[in-house]
Structure formats: structure tokens, C-alpha cells
mmCIF file of the N, C-alpha and C atoms, coordinates in Angstrom:
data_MODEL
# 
_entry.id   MODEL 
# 
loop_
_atom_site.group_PDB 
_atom_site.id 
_atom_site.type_symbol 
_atom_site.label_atom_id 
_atom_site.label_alt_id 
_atom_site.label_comp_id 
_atom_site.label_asym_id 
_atom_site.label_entity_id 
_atom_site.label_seq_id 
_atom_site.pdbx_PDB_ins_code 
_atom_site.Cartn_x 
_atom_site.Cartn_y 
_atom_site.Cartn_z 
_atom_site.occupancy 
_atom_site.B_iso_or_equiv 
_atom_site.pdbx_formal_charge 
_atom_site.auth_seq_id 
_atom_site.auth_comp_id 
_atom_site.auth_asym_id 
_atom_site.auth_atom_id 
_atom_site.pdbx_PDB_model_num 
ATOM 1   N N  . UNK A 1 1  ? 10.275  3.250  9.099  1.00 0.00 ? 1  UNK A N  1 
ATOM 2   C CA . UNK A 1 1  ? 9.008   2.598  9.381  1.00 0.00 ? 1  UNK A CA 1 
ATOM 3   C C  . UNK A 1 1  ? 7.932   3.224  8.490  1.00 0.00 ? 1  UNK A C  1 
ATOM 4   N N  . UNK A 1 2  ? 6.791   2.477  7.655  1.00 0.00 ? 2  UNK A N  1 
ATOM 5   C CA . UNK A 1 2  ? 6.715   3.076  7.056  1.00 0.00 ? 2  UNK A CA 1 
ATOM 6   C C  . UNK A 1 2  ? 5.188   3.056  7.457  1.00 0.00 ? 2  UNK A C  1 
ATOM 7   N N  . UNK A 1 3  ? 4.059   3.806  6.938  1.00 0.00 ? 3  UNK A N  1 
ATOM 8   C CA . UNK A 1 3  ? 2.772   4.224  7.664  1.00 0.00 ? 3  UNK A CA 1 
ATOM 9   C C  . UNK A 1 3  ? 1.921   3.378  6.749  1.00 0.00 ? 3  UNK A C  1 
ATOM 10  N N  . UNK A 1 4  ? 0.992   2.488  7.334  1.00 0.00 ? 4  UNK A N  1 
ATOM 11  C CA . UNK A 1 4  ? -0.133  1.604  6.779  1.00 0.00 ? 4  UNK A CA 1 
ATOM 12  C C  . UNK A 1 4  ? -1.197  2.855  6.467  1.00 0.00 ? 4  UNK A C  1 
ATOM 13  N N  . UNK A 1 5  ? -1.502  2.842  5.005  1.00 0.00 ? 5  UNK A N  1 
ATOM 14  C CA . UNK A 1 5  ? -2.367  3.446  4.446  1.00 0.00 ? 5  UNK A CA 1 
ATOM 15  C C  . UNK A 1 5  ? -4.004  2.282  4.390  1.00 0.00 ? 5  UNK A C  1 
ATOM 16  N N  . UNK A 1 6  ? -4.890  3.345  4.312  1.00 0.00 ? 6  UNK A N  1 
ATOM 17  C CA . UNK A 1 6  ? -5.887  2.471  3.989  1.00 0.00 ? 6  UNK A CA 1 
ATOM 18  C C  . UNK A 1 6  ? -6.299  2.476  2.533  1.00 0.00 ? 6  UNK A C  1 
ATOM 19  N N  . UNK A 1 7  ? -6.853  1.368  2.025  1.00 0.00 ? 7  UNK A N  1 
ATOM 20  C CA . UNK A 1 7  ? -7.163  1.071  0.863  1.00 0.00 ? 7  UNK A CA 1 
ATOM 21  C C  . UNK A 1 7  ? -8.227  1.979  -0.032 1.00 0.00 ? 7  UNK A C  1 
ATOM 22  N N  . UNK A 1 8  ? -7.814  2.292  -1.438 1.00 0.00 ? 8  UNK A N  1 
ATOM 23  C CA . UNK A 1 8  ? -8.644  3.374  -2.272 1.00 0.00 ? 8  UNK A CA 1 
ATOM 24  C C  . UNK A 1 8  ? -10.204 2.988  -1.869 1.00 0.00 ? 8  UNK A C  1 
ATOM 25  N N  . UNK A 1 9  ? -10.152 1.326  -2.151 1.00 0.00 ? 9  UNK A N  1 
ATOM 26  C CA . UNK A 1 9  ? -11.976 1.175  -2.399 1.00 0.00 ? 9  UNK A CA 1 
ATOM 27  C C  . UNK A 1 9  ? -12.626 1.264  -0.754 1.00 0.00 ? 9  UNK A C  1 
ATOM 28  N N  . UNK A 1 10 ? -11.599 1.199  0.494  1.00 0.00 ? 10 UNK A N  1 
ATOM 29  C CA . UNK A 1 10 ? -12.275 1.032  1.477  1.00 0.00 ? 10 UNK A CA 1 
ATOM 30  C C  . UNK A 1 10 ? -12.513 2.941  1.758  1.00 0.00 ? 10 UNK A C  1 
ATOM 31  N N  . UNK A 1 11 ? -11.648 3.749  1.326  1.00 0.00 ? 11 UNK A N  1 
ATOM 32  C CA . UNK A 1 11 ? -11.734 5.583  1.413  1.00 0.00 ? 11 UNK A CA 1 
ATOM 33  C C  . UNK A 1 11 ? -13.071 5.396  0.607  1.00 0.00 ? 11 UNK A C  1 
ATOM 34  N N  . UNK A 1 12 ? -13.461 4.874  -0.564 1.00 0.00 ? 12 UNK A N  1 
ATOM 35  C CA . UNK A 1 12 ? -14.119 5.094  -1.412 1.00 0.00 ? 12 UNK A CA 1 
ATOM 36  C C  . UNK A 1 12 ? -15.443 5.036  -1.035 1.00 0.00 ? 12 UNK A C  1 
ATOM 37  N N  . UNK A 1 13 ? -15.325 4.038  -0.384 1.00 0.00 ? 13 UNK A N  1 
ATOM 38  C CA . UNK A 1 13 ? -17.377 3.290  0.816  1.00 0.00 ? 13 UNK A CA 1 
ATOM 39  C C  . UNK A 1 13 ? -17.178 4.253  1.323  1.00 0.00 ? 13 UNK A C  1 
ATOM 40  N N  . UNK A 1 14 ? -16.281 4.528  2.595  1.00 0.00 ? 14 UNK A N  1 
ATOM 41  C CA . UNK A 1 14 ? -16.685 5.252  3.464  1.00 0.00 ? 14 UNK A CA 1 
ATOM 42  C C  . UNK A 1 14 ? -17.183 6.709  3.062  1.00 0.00 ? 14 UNK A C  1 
ATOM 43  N N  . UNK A 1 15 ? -15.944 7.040  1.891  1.00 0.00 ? 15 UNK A N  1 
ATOM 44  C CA . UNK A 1 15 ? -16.789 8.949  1.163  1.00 0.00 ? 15 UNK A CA 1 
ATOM 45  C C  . UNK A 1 15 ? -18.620 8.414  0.647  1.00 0.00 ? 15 UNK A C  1 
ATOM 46  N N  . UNK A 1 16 ? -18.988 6.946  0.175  1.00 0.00 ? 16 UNK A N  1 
ATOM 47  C CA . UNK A 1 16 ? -20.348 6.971  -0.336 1.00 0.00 ? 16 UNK A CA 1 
ATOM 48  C C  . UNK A 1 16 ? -21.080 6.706  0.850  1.00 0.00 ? 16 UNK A C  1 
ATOM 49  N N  . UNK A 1 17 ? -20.778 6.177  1.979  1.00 0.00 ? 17 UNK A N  1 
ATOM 50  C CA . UNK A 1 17 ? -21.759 5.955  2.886  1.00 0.00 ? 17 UNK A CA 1 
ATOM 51  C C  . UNK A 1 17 ? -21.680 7.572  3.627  1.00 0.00 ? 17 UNK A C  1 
ATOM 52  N N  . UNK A 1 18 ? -20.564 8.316  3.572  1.00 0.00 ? 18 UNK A N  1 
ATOM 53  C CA . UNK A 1 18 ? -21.089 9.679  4.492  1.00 0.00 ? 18 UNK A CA 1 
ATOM 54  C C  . UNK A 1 18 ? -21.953 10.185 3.796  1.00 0.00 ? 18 UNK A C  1 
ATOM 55  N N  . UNK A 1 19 ? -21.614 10.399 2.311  1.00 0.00 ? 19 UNK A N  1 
ATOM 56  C CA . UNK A 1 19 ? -22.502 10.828 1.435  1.00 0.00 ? 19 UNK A CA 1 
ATOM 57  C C  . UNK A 1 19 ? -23.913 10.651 1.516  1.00 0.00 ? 19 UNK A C  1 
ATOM 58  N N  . UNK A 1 20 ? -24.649 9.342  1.218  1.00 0.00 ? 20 UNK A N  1 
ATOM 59  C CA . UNK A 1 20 ? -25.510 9.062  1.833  1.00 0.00 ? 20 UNK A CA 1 
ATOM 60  C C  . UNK A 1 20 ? -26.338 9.557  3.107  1.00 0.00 ? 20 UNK A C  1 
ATOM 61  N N  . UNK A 1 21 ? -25.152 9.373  4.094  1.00 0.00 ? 21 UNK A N  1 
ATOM 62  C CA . UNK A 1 21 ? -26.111 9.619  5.432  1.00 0.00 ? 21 UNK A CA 1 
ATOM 63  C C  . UNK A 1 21 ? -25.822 11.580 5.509  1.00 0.00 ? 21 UNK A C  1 
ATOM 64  N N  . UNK A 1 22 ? -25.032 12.587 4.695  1.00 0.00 ? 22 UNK A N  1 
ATOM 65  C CA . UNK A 1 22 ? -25.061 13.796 4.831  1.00 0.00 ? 22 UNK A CA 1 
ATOM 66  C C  . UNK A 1 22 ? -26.484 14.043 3.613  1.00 0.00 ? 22 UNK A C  1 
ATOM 67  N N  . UNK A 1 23 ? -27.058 13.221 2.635  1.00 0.00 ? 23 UNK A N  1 
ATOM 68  C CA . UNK A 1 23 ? -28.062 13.854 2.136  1.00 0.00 ? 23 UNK A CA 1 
ATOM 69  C C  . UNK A 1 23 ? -29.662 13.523 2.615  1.00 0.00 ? 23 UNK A C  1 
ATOM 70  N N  . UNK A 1 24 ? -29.174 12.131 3.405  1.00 0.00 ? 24 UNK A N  1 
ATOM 71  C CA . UNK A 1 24 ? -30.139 12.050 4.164  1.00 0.00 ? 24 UNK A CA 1 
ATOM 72  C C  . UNK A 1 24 ? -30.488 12.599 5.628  1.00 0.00 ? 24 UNK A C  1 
ATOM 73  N N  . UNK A 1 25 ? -29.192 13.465 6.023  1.00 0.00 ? 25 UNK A N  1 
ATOM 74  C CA . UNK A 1 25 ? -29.611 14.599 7.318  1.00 0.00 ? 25 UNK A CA 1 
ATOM 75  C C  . UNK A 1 25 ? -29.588 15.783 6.551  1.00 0.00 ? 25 UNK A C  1 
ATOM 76  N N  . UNK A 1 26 ? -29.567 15.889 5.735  1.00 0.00 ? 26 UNK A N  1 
ATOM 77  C CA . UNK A 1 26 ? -29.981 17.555 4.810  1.00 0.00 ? 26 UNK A CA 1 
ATOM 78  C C  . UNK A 1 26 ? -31.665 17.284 4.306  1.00 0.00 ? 26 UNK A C  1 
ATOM 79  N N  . UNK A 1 27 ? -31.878 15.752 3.832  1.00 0.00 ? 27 UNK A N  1 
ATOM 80  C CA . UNK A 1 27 ? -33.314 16.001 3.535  1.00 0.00 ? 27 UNK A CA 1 
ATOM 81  C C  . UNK A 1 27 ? -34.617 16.268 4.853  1.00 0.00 ? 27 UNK A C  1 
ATOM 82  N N  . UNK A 1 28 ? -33.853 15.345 6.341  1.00 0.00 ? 28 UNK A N  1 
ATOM 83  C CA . UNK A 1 28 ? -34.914 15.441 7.317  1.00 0.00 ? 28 UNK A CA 1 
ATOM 84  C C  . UNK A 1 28 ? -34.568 17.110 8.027  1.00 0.00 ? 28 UNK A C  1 
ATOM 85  N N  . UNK A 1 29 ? -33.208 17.612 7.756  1.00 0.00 ? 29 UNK A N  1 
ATOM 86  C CA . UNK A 1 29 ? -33.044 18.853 8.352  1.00 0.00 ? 29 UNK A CA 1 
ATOM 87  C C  . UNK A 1 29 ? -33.548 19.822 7.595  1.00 0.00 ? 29 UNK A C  1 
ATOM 88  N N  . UNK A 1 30 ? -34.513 19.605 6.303  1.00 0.00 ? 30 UNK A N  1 
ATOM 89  C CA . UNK A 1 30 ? -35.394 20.568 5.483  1.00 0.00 ? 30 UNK A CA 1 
ATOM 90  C C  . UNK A 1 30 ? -36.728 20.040 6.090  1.00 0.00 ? 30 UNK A C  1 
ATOM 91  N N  . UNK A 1 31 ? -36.915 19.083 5.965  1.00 0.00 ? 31 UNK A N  1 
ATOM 92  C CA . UNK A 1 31 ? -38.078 18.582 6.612  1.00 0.00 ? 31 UNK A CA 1 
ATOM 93  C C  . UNK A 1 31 ? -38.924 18.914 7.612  1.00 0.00 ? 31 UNK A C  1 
ATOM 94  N N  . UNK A 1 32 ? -38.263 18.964 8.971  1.00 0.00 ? 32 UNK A N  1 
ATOM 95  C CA . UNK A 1 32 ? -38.010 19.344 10.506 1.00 0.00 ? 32 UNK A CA 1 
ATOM 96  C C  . UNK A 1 32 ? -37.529 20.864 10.706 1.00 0.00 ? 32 UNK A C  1 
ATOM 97  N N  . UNK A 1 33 ? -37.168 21.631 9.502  1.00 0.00 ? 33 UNK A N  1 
ATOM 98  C CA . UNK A 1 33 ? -36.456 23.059 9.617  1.00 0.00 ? 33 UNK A CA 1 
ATOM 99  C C  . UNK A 1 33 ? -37.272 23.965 10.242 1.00 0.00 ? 33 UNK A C  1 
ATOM 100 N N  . UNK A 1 34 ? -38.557 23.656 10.465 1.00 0.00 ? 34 UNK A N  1 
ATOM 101 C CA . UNK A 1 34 ? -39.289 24.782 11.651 1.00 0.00 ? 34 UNK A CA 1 
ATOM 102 C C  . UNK A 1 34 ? -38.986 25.128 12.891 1.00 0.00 ? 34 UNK A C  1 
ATOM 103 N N  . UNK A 1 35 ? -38.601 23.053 13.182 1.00 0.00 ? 35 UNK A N  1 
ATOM 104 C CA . UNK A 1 35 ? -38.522 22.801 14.681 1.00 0.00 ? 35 UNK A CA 1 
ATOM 105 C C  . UNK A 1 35 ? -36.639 23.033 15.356 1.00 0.00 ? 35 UNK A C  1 
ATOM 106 N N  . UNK A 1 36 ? -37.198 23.683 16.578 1.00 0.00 ? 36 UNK A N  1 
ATOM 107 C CA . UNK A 1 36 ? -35.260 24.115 17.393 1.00 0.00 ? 36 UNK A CA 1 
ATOM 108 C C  . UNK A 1 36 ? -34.599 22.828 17.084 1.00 0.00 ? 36 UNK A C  1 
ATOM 109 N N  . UNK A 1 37 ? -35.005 21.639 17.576 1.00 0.00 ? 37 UNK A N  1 
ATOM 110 C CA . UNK A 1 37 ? -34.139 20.506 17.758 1.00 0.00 ? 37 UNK A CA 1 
ATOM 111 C C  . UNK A 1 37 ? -33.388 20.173 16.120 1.00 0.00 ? 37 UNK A C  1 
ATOM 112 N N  . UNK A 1 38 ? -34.525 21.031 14.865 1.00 0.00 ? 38 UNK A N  1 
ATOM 113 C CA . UNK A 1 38 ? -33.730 20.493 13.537 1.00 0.00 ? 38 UNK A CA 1 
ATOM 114 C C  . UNK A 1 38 ? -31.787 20.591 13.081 1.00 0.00 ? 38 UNK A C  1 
ATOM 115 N N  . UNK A 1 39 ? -31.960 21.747 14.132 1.00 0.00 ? 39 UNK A N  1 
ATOM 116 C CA . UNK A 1 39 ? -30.244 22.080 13.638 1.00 0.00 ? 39 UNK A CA 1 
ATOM 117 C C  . UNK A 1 39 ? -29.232 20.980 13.817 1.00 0.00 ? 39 UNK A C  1 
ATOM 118 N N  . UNK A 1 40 ? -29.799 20.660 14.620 1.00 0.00 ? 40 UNK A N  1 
ATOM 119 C CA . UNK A 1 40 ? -28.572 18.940 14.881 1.00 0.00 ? 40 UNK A CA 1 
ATOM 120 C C  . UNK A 1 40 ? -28.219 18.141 13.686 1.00 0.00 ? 40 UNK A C  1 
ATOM 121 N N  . UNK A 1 41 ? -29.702 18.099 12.914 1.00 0.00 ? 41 UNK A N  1 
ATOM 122 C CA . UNK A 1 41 ? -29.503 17.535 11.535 1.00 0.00 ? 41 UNK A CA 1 
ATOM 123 C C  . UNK A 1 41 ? -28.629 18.527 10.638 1.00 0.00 ? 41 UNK A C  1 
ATOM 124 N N  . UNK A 1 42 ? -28.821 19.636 10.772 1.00 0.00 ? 42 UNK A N  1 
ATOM 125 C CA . UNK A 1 42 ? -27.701 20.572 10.059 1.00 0.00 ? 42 UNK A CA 1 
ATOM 126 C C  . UNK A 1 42 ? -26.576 20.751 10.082 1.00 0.00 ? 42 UNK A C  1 
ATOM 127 N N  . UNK A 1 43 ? -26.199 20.628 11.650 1.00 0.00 ? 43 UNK A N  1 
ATOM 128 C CA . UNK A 1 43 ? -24.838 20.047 11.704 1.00 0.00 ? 43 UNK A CA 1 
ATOM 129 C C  . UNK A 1 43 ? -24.268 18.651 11.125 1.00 0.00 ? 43 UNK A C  1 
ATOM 130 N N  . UNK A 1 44 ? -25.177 18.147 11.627 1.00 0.00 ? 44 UNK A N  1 
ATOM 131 C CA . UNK A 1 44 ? -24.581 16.487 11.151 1.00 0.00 ? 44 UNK A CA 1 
ATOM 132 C C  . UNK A 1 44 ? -24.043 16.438 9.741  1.00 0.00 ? 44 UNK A C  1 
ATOM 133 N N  . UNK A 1 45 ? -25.500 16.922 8.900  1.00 0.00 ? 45 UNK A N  1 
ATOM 134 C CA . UNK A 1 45 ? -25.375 16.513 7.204  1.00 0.00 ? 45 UNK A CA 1 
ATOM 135 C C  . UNK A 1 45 ? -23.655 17.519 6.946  1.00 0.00 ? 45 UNK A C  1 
ATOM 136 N N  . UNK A 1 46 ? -23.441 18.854 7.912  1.00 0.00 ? 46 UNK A N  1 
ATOM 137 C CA . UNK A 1 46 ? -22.524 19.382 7.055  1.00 0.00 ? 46 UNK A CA 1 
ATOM 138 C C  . UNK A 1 46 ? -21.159 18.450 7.501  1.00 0.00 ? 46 UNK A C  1 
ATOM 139 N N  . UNK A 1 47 ? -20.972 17.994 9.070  1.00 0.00 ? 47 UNK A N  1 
ATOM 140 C CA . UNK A 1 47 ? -20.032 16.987 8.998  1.00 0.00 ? 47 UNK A CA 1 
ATOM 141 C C  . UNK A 1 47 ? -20.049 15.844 7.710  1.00 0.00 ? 47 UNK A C  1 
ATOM 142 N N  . UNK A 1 48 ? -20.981 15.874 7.514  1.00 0.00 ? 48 UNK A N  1 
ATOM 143 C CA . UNK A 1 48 ? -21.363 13.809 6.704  1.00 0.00 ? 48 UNK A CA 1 
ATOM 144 C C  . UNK A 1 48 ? -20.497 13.889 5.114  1.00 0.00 ? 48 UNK A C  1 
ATOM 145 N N  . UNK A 1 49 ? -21.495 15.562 4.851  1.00 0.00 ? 49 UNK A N  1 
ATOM 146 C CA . UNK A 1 49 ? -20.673 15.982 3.452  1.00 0.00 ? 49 UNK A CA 1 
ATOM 147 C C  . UNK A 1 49 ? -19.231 16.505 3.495  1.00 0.00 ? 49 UNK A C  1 
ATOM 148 N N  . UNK A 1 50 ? -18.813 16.915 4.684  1.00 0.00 ? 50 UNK A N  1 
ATOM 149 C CA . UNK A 1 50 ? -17.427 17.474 4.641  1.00 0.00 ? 50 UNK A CA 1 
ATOM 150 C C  . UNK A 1 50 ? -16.601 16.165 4.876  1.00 0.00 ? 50 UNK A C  1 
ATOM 151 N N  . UNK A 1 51 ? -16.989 14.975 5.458  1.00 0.00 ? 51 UNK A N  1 
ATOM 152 C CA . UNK A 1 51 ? -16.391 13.674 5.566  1.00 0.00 ? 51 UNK A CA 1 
ATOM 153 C C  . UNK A 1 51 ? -16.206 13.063 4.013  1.00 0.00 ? 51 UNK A C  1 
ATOM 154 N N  . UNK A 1 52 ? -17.307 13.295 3.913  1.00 0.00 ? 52 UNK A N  1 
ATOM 155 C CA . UNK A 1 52 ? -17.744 12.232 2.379  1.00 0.00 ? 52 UNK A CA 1 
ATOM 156 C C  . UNK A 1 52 ? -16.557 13.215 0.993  1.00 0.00 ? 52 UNK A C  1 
ATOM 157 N N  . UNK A 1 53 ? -16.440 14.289 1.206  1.00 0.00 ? 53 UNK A N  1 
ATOM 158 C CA . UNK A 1 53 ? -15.581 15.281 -0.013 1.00 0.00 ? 53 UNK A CA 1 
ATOM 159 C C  . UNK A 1 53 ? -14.313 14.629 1.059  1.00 0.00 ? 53 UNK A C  1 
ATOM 160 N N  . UNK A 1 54 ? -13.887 14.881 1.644  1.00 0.00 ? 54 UNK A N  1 
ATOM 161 C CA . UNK A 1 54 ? -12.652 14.297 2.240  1.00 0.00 ? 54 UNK A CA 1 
ATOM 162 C C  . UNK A 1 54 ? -11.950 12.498 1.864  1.00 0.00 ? 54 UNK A C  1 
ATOM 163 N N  . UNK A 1 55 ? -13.113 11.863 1.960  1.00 0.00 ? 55 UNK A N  1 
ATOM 164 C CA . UNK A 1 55 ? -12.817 10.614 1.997  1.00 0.00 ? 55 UNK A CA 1 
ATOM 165 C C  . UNK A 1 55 ? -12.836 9.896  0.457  1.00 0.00 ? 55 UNK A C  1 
ATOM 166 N N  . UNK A 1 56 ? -13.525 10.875 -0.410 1.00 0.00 ? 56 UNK A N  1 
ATOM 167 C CA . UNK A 1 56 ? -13.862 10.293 -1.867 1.00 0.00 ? 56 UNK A CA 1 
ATOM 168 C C  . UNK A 1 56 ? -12.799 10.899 -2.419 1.00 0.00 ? 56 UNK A C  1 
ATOM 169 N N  . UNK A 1 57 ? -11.683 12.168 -1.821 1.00 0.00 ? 57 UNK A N  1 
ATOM 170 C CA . UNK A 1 57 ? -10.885 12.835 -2.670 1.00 0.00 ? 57 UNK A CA 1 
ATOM 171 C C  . UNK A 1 57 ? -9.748  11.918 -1.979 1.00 0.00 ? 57 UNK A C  1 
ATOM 172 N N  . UNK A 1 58 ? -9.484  10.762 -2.587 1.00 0.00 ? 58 UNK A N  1 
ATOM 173 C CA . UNK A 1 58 ? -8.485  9.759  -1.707 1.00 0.00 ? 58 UNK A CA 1 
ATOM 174 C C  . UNK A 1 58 ? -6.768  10.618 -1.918 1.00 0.00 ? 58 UNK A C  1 
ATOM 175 N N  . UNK A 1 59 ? -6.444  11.204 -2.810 1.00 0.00 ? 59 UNK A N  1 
ATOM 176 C CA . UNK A 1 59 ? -5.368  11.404 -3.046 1.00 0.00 ? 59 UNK A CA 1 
ATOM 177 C C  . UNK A 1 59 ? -5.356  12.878 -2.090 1.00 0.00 ? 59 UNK A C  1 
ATOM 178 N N  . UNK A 1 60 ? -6.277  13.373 -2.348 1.00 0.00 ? 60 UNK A N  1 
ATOM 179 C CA . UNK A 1 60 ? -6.034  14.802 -1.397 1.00 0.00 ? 60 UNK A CA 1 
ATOM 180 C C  . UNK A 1 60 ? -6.143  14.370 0.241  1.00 0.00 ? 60 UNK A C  1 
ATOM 181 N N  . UNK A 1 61 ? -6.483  13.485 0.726  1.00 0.00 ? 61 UNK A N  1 
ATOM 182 C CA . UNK A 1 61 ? -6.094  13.112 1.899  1.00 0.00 ? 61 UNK A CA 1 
ATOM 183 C C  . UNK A 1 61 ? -4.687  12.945 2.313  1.00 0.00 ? 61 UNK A C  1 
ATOM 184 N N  . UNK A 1 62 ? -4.271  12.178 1.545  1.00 0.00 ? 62 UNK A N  1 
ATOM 185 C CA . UNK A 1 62 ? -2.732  11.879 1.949  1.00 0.00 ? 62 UNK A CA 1 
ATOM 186 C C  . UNK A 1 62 ? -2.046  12.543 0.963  1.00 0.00 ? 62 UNK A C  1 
ATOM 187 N N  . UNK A 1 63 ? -1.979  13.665 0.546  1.00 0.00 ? 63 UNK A N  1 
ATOM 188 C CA . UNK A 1 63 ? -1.043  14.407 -0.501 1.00 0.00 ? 63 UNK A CA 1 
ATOM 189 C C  . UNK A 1 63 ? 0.548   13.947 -0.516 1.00 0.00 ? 63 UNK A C  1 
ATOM 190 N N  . UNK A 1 64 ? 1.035   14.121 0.756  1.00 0.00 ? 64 UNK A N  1 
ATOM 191 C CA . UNK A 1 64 ? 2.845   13.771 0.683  1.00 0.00 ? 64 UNK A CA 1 
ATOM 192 C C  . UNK A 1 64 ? 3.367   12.291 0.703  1.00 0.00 ? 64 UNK A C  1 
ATOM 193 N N  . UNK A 1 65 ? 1.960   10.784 0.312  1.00 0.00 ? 65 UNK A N  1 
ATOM 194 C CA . UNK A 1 65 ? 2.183   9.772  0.603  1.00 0.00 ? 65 UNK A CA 1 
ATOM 195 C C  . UNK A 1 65 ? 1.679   9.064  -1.094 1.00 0.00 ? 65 UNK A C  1 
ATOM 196 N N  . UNK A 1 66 ? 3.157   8.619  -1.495 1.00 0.00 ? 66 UNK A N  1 
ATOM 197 C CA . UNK A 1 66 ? 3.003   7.869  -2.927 1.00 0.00 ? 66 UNK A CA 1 
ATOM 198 C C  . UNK A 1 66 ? 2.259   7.051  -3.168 1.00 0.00 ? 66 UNK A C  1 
ATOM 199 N N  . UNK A 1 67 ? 1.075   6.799  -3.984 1.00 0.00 ? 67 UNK A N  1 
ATOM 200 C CA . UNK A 1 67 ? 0.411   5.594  -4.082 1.00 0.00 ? 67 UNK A CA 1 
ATOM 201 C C  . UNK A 1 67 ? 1.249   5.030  -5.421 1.00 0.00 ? 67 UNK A C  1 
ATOM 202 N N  . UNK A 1 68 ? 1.296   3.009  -5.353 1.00 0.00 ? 68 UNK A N  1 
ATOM 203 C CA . UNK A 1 68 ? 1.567   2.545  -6.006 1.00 0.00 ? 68 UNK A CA 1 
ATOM 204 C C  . UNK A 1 68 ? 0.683   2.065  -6.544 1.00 0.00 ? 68 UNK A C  1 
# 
């Protein structure tokens, strides 16, 4: 049985849209960096960018699965 991969260009949006939304919670979490509640944005942006390097490196996701 063999495992439905998802498509390069659809990995590809999703690494540019985390991207996106991790530089836009890094710009309001500089912004807001005085205030306690800012860290949420700090977390977020580092999920958004650790999504977005994950999802744009399509081959290092699935390393042991052949693309044709």
C-alpha cells in the first residue's frame, strides 16, 4: 500500500504562507516587545518559521520517499 504524498507546489504555498505569517509575528513581536502578552507573538513567528523551513525543504520532509 503505498502512502499519498502531497504535492511539491502545494508543500511549496504552505512553506510561503508560514513564511509570511512567521515574519509578520516577528515584526508585531518587535513591535509589542515591551508588553508581557508580546511573547505569544514570539512563539508563534518561531513555530511559523520552523513550519515554513520544514515545508519549503520538500525533499527533507520525506527523505526515505522517492519522488518521480
Amino acid at each position: 500500500m503505498s502512502e499519498k504524498l502531497p504535492s511539491t507546489s502545494s508543500m511549496m504555498l504552505r512553506g510561503i504562507v508560514h513564511l509570511i505569517l512567521g515574519i509578520i509575528m516577528v515584526l508585531l513581536w518587535s513591535f509589542y516587545s515591551s508588553e508581557w502578552w508580546s511573547a505569544a507573538f514570539g512563539f508563534l513567528a518561531i513555530f511559523f518559521l520552523i513550519e515554513a523551513i520544514l515545508h519549503m525543504n520538500v525533499y527533507g520532509v520525506y527523505p526515505f520517499h522517492h519522488r518521480k
